[in-house]
C-alpha positions in Angstrom: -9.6 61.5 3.4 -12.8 60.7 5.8 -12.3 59.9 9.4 -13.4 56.3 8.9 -10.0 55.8 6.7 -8.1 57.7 9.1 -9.6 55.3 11.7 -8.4 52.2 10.2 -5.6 52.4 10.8 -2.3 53.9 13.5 -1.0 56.0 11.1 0.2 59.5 10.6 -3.3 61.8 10.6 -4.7 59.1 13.3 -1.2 59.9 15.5 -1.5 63.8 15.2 -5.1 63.0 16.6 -4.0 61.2 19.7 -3.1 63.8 21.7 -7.2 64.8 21.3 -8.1 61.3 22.4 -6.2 61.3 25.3 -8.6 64.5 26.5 -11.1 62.8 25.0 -10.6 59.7 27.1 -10.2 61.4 30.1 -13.0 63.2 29.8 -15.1 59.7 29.0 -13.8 58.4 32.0 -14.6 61.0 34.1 -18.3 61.3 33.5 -18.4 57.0 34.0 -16.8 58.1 37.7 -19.6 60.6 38.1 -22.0 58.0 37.8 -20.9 55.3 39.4 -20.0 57.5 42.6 -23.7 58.6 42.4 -22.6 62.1 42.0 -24.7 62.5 38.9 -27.8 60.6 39.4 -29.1 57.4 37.4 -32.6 56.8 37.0 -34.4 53.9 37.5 -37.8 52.8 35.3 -40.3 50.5 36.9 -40.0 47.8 34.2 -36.3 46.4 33.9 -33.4 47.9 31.1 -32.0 46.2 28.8 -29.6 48.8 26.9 -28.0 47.7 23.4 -25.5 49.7 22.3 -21.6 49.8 20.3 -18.6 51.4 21.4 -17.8 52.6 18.1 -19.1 55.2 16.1 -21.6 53.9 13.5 -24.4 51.9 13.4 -23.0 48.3 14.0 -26.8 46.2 13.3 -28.4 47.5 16.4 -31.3 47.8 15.0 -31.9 44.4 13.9 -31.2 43.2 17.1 -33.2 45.1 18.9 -36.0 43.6 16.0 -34.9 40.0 16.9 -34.7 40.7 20.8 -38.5 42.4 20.6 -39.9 39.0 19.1 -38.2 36.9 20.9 -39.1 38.2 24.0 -42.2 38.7 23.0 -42.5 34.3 21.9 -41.0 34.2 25.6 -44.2 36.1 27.4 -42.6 39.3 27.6 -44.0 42.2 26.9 -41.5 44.6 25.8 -41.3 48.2 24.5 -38.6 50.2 23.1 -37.1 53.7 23.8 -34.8 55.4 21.3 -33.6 59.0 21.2 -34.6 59.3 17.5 -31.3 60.4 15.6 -31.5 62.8 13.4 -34.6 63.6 14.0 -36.5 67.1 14.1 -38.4 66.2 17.0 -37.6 68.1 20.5 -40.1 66.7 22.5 -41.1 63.1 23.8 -43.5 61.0 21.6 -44.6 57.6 20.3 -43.4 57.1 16.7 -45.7 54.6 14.2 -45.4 52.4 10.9 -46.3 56.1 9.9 -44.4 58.9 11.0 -42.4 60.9 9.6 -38.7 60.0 9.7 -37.2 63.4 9.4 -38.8 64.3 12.9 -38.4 61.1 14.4 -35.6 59.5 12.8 -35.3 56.8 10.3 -34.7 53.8 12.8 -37.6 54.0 15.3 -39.9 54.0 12.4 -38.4 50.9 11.2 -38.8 49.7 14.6 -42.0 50.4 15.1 -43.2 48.6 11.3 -42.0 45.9 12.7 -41.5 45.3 16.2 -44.7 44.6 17.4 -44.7 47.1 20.1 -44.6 50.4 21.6 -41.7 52.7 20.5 -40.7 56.3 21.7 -38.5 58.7 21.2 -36.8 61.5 23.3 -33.3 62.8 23.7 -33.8 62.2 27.7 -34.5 58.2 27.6 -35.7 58.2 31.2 -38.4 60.5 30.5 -39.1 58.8 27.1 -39.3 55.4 29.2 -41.5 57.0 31.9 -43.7 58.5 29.3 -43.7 54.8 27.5 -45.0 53.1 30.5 -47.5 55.1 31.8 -48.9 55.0 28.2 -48.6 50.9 28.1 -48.0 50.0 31.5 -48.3 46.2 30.5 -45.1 46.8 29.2 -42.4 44.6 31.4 -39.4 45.6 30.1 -37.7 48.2 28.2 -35.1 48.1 25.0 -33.2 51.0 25.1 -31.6 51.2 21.5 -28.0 53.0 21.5 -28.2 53.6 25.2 -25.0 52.4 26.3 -23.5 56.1 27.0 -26.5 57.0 28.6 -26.0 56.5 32.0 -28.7 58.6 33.4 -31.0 55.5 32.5 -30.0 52.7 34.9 -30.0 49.3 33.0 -30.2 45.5 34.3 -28.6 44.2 31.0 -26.2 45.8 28.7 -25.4 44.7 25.1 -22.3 45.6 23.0 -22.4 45.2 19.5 -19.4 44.9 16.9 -19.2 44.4 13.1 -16.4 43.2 11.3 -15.4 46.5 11.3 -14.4 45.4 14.8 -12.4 48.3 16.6 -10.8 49.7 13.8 -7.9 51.3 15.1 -8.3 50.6 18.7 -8.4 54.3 19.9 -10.6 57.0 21.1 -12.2 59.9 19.4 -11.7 61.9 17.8 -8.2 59.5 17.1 -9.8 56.4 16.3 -13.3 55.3 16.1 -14.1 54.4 19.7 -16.9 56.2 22.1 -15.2 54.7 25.3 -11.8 52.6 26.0 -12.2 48.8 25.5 -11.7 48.8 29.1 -15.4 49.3 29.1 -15.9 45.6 28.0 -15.7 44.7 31.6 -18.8 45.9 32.7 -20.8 44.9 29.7 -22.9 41.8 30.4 -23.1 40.4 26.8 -21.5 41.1 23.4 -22.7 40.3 19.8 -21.1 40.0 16.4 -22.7 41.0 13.8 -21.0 38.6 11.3 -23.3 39.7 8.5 -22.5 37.5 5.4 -18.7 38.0 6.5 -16.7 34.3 6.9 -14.6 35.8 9.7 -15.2 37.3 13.1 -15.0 40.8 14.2 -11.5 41.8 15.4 -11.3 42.7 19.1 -7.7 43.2 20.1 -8.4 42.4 23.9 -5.6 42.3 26.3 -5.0 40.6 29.6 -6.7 43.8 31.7 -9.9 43.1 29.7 -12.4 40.0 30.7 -14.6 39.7 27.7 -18.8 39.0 28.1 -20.4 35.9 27.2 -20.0 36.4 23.4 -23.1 35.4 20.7 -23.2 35.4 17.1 -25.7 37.4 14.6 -25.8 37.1 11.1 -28.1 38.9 9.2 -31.1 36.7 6.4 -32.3 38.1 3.6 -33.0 36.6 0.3 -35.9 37.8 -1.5 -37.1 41.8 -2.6 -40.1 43.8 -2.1 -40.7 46.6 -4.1 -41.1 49.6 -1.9 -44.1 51.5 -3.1 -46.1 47.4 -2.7 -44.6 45.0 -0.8 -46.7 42.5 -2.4 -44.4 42.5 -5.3 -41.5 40.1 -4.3 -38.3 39.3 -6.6 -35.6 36.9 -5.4 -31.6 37.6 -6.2 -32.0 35.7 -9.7 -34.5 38.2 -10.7 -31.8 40.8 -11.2 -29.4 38.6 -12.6 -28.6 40.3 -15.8 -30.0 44.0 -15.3 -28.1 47.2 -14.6 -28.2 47.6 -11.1 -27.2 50.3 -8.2 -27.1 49.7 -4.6 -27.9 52.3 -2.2 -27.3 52.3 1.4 -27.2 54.8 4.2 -25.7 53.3 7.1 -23.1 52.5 10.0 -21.2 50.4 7.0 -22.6 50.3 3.5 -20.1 47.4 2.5 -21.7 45.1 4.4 -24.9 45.3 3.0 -22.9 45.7 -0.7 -21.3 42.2 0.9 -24.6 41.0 1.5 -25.8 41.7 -2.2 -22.7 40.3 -3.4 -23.2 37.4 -1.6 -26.4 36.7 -3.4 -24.7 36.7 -6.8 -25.5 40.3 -7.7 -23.5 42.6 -9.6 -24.2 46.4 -9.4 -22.8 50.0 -9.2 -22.9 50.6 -5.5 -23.5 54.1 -4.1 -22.7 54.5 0.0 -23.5 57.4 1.8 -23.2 58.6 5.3 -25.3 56.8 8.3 -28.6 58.2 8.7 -28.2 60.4 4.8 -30.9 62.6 4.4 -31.7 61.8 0.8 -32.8 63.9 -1.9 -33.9 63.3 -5.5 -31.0 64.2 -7.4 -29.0 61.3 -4.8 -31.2 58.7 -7.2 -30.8 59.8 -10.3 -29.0 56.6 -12.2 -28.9 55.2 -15.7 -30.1 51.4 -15.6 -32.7 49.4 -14.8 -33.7 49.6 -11.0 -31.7 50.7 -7.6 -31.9 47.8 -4.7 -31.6 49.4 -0.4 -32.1 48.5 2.8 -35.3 49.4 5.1 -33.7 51.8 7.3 -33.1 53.4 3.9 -36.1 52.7 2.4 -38.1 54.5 5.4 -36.7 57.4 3.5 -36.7 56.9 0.2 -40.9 56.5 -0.3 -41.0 60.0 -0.1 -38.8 60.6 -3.4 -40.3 59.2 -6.6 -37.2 58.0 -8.3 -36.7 57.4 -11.7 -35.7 53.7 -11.3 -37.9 51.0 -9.0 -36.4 50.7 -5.8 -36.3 47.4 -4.0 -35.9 47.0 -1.1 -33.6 43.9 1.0 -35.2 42.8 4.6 -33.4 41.3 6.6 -33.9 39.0 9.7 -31.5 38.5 12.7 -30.3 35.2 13.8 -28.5 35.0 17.7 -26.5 32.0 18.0 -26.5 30.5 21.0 -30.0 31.8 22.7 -29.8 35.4 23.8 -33.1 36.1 24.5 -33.0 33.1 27.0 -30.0 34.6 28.6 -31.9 37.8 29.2 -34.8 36.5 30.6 -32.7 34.3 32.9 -30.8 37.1 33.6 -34.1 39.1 34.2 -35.4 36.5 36.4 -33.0 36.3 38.7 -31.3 33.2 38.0 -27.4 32.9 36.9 -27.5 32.5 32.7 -26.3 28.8 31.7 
């Protein structure tokens, strides 16, 4: 049994883990005192911080976010760049990653970022340094998206962004007990939380109590309809061009059933094949009897490299942030109290 079944739910394995937590927790809290004493120092960039982040472990659709938040800004005047610490990747020092590096040294997601964000992204296991570095290279830049930044407090922020899926918080408790990076407690010093509804009907579940004042909360839901093939995105297919064939569905991330929901959702049938969040694939991982194997682009960043058997097609998708987020960041930016 994996940790993200043990998570699920309060029962017996997740109980003999509690006792952990509890350290865990304490620990967690600890650090957060630190900071906000000033007794470990915070850093503060010459361009403002917004931070988008999850307390849980596991992508939750940061990513496309972060996407949606870069162009909207960006229609708004803004002139934003990104800072991630690159996951997963090789890379040990600082550097600006492209539609064309290499995701095994800089990690699958800022190279999907930087295909399609429109501007500068860079790595580095220290964000401050990696924001530094960013805006002496661009200093046009006017603010900074810090992707999965909401642990690191060294980088002080303006704005910070919690995300949830419909994964929601699981169990409710800390690592290694439950699925949680901090206590929900820390949902009173967040400024704004999204749901990432997906294709899902129903809303994330976020067992708050009395002791916890939620952020203004938007919804995201996640648009994609039509196929490109990965080795030419020229070649387009929508969902009733598979109707019929034999069909497996790959996906690498936070929570593969959500895109498998997704696919679902667009009358697809298929043999679905999840593996862990940021999987480092290999051949033999694509080697399928049928007709072709449909991903996502954080996993298609990877896969080019692979020459499968089948065609791969791959499954953008586009965020949409009900009511106006990027408004409320800019007003929030600006100055002025967010309507």
């Amino acid at each position: 049994m994996g940790l993200a079944a043990i998570w699920r739910r309060r029962g017996a394995l997740a109980r003999l883990l509690y006792p952990f937590s509890l350290i865990f927790r304490c620990l967690s809290e600890l650090r957060q005192m630190l900071y906000r004493r000033a007794l470990l120092p915070t850093h503060r960039l010459s361009a403002p911080v917004v931070v988008v982040g999850n307390l849980i472990v596991g992508g939750a659709g940061k990513t496309p976010l972060i996407l949606y938040l870069a162009t909207a800004l960006r229609a708004r005047g803004r002139r934003p760049g990104i800072v991630s610490r690159g996951y997963r990747g090789s890379a040990k020092d600082i550097m600006a990653v492209t539609a064309n590096s290499d995701p095994t040294l800089v990690g699958d997601e800022p190279v999907l970022l930087a295909r399609h964000a429109g501007c500068p992204v860079y790595i580095g296991r220290d964000r401050v340094a990696a924001g530094r570095m960013l805006l002496r290279d661009h200093p046009d830049c006017d603010v900074i998206l810090a992707d999965d930044g909401l642990q690191h407090y060294r980088l002080a922020r303006d704005v910070e962004i919690a995300v949830f899926d419909a994964r929601g918080v699981m169990n409710g408790w800390q690592l290694p007990a439950g699925p949680l990076r901090e206590p929900l407690s820390r949902l009173t010093t967040v400024d704004v939380i999204v749901l990432n509804l997906g294709d899902e009907q129903h809303q994330p579940s976020l067992p708050l109590n009395a002791a916890v004042t939620p952020a203004p909360t938007f919804d995201m839901r996640l648009i994609g309809r039509r196929f490109h093939h990965l080795d030419d995105p020229r070649m387009v297919r929508s969902a009733a061009d598979f109707v019929g064939q034999r069909l497996h569905a790959v996906a690498g991330i936070g929570d593969p059933q959500r895109f498998f929901a997704h696919l679902r959702a667009l009358g697809l049938d298929f043999v679905a094949h999840p593996f862990a969040d940021h999987h480092r694939y290999r051949r033999e991982d694509l080697i399928y009897d049928g007709d072709a194997i449909l991903t996502t682009e954080k996993d298609a960043v990877k896969l080019a490299r692979l020459e499968a058997p089948l065609p791969i097609w791959v499954l953008p998708v586009t965020a949409e942030v009900a009511p106006d987020l990027a408004a409320f960041i800019v007003e929030k930016l600006n100055g002025r109290p967010p309507a």
